[in-house]
Every structure is written in structure tokens, then in C-alpha cells.
C-alpha positions in Angstrom: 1.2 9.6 -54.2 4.8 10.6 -53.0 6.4 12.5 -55.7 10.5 12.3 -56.5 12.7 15.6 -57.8 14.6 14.5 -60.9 15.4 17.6 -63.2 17.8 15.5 -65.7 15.1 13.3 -66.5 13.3 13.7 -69.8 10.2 12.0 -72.0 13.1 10.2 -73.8 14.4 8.8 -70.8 13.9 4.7 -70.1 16.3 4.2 -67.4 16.9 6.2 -64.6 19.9 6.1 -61.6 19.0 8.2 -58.8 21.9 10.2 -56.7 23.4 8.6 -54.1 21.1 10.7 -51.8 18.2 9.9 -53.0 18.7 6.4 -52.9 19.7 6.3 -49.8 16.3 8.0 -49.2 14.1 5.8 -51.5 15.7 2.5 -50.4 16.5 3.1 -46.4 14.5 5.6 -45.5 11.3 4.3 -47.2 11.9 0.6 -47.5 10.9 0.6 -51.7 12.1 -2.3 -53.2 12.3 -3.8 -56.7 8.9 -3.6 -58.7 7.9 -0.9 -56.1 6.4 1.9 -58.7 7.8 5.5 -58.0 6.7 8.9 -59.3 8.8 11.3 -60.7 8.6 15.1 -61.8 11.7 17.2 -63.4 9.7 20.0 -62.5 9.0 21.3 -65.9 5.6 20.0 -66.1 6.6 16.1 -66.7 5.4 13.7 -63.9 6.7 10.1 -64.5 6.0 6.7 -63.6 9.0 4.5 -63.0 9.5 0.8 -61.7 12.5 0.0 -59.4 14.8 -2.4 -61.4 17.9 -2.0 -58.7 17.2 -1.1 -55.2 20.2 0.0 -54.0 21.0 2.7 -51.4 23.7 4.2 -53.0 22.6 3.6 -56.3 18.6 3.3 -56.9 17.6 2.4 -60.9 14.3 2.7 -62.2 12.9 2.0 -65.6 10.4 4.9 -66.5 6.8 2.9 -67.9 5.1 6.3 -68.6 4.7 9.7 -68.5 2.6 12.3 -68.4 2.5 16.5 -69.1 0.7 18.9 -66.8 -0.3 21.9 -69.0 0.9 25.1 -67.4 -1.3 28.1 -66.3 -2.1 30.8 -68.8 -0.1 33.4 -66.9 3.2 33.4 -64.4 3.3 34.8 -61.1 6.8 36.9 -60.1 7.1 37.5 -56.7 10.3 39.9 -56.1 10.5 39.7 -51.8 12.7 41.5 -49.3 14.6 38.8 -47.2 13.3 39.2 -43.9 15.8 39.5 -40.9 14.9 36.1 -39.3 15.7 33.8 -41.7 12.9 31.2 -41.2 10.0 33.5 -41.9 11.4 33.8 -45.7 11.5 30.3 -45.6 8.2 29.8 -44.5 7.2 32.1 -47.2 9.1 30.1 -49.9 7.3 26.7 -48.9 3.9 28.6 -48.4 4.5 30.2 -51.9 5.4 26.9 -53.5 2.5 25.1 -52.3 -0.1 28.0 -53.4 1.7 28.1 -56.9 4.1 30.7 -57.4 6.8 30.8 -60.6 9.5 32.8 -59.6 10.5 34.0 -56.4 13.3 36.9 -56.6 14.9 38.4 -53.6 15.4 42.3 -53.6 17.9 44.1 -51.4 16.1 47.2 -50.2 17.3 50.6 -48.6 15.8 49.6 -45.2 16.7 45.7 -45.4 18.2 44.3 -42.5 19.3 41.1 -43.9 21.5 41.6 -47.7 22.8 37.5 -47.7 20.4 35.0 -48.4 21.2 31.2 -48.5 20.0 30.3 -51.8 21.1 26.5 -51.5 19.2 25.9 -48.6 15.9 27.7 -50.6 16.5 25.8 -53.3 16.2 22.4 -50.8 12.6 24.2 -49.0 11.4 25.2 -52.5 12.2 21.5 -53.8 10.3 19.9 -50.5 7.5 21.7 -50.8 7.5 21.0 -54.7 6.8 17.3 -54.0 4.7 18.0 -51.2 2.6 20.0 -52.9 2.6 17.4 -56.3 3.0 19.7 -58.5 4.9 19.0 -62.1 6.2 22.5 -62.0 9.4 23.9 -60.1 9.6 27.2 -59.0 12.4 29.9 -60.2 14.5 31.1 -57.7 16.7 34.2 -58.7 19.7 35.6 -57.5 19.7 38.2 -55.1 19.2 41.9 -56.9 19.2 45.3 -55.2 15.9 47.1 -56.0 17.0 49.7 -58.4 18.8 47.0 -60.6 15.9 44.5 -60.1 13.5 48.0 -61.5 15.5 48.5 -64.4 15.8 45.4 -65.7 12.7 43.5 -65.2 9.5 44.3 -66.9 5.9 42.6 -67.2 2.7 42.8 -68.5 1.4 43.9 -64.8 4.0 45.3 -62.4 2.7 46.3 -59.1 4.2 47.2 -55.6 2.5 46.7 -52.3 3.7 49.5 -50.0 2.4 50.5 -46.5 3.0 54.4 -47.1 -0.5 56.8 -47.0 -0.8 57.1 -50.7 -3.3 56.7 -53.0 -2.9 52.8 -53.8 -6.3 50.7 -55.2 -6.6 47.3 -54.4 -4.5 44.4 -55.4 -8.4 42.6 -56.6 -9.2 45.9 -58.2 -6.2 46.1 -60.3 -5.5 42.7 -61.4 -6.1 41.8 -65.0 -6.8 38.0 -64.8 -4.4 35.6 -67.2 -2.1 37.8 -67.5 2.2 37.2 -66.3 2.0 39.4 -63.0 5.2 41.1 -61.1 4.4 42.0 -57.4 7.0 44.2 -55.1 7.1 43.3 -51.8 8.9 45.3 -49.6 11.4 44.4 -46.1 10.3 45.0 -42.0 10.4 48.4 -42.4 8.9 48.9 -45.8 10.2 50.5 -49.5 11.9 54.1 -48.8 10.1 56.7 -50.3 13.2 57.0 -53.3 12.1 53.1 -53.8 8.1 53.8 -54.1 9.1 57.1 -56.5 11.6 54.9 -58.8 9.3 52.1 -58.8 5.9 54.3 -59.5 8.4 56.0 -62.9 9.1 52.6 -64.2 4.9 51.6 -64.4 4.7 49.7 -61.2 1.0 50.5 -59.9 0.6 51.1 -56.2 -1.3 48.7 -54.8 -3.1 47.4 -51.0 -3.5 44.0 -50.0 -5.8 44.9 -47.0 -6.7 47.1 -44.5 -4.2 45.8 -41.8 -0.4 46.1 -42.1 1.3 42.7 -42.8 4.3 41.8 -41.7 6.7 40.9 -45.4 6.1 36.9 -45.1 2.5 37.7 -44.7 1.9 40.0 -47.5 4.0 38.1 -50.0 2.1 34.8 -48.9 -1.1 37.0 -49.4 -0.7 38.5 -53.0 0.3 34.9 -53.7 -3.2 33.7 -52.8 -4.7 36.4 -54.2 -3.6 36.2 -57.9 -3.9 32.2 -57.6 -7.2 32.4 -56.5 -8.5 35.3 -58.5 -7.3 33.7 -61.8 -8.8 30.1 -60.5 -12.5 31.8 -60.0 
């Protein structure tokens, strides 16, 4: 099944005209023609089926013929990631993170980050691919850029953790995890969370926390505590 990305479409929807984009897509790119069946999520847990009525390439219609609603998991996993300083490994982490099932994804400007811009447009695009790659009903949350201190004071959770590489008394990320439960994770940049980061963060509840006994590079560990809480709540 190839999945389509339509957020504007809804259970009460019977007709649909895809963007001139996507049409082209649908209609040149793929060949579909009329009657050809198409399935569509808006990425908030709807999948739909839809017949092509008008195959156009700059103007695709389909009529939806049913629909169906993925329920959601019984907890949401916030990732809040340093951008690393080659912009590809973020987005590697992004698709990665998508695919595995992640809800939000928020990058954090650090005291040691190399990299403070982040190209949210073009996320958006790698988040959406891997969306329908992945055929899931459910579309990751990507924030705005936050510096770390504003990101601390203003986000709380029913677990907050922060995976840091300093010598510290940290337990395991397996360990510490309360299963079913919404889940904030810290990941830090390249050269890891200052020590005023790890002190504001540990005052505001954030549990310290290892994801193994080697040191990950940021992609890595994010892509890691990912797994982790996916799999650990699957289990």
C-alpha cells in the first residue's frame, strides 16, 4: 500500500482535490488513473480510501469510499534534540524517529551547540516522507526551535529524563522508565549538555539517565531512546 499526506481531509469529506504537486506526483510520476484506488492519511490517526474521479496532473480528484481510525498509543514520546552540526545526521534522525514512532520532535539550542538554525520546512518534507513510508495514520509534531533553559521551564511531563555523557550517577534509561506513561527525553549536542544545563535540568525533575555503556554520537542516542521507549512499551 502507498500512502498519500492530506492534512485538510476529514471523515466528513466525499471529494477530495489534491495540490497541484501532488497531482503531478500521483498522475505523472506514478501513472494512476481514473478508478485507480488511493490511500490517504491526514495524519491524525484517519487513513482513507479514495477513488480517482479526475486524473489530472495539476489537478487530481478523488471521491473518498471509506475510512478508517487507527487508535493511538496509551502514552506520547517527546524527544527534545540538539541540531547536530552536519545537517543530514538530524535528518537521518528525524526519518529514523518517524519510522520507529516518535510524537514530537523539539529542537533545543544548547550552550555547546554548533549549529543554532534549523530548516524546519525541509524537516517538515523528511518527517512527512517517512510518514508514508512508514504507513502510519499518525504525524509527528515538530516544534520550533527553543534554547534549553526556555524549553526547561516551560515544558513539563509525567516522566522527564536527560541522557547526559558526564560521570554522574545516572540509572538506566530501561531502569527508569514507567511503561504507558507521556515520556520527555533530553538529548544533548556533539559536545554534550554543560554542567549549568545538567544542574538546571536535574532542579526542574529531569532524572539522569544512560542509554548504554558506549558514548553515542546525538543522532545515535536520540534514535536509541526512541527504540527504547517504543519497544519497552510494545513488550
Amino acid at each position: 500500500m502507498q500512502l498519500f499526506y492530506s492534512p485538510d481531509i476529514t471523515p466528513e469529506t466525499s471529494h477530495y482535490t489534491f495540490s497541484k504537486e501532488e497531482s503531478k506526483h500521483i498522475v505523472r510520476v506514478l501513472r494512476k488513473r481514473e478508478d485507480d484506488i488511493l490511500h490517504i492519511t491526514n495524519g491524525k490517526g484517519y487513513i482513507f480510501s479514495a477513488k480517482i474521479m479526475l486524473a489530472d496532473q495539476k489537478n487530481c480528484i478523488v471521491e473518498v469510499t471509506s475510512f478508517e481510525f487507527q487508535k493511538a498509543k496509551n502514552y506520547k514520546l517527546h524527544l527534545a534534540v540538539a541540531p547536530t552540526k552536519m545537517n543530514d545526521r538530524y535528518e537521518w534522525f528525524l526519518e529514523k524517529a518517524t519510522e520507529i514512532g516518535i510524537d514530537t520532535i523539539t529542537p533545543i539550542i544548547c550552550d555547546r551547540s554548533e549549529r543554532k538554525v534549523i530548516k524546519a520546512e525541509r524537516f517538515e518534507k523528511i518527517i512527512q516522507s517517512a510518514t508514508k513510508q512508514s504507513l502510519t495514520a499518525y504525524f509527528p509534531k515538530l516544534k520550533p526551535a527553543i534554547s534549553f533553559s526556555n524549553f526547561i521551564s516551560t515544558h513539563k511531563n509525567e516522566q522527564l529524563f536527560i541522557a547526559h555523557c558526564e560521570e554522574d550517577q545516572k540509572q538506566s534509561l530501561k531502569t527508569a522508565l514507567e511503561l504507558q506513561k507521556d515520556v520527555t527525553i533530553l538529548i544533548g549536542p556533539e559536545g554534550d549538555f554543560s554542567e549549568k544545563e545538567i544542574a538546571l535540568a536535574l532542579q526542574n525533575n529531569y532524572v539522569p539517565v544512560t542509554l548504554g555503556e558506549t558514548r553515542l554520537r546525538t543522532e545515535t542516542a536520540a534514535i536509541v531512546a526512541c527504540h527504547s521507549v517504543v519497544f519497552l512499551n510494545e513488550v
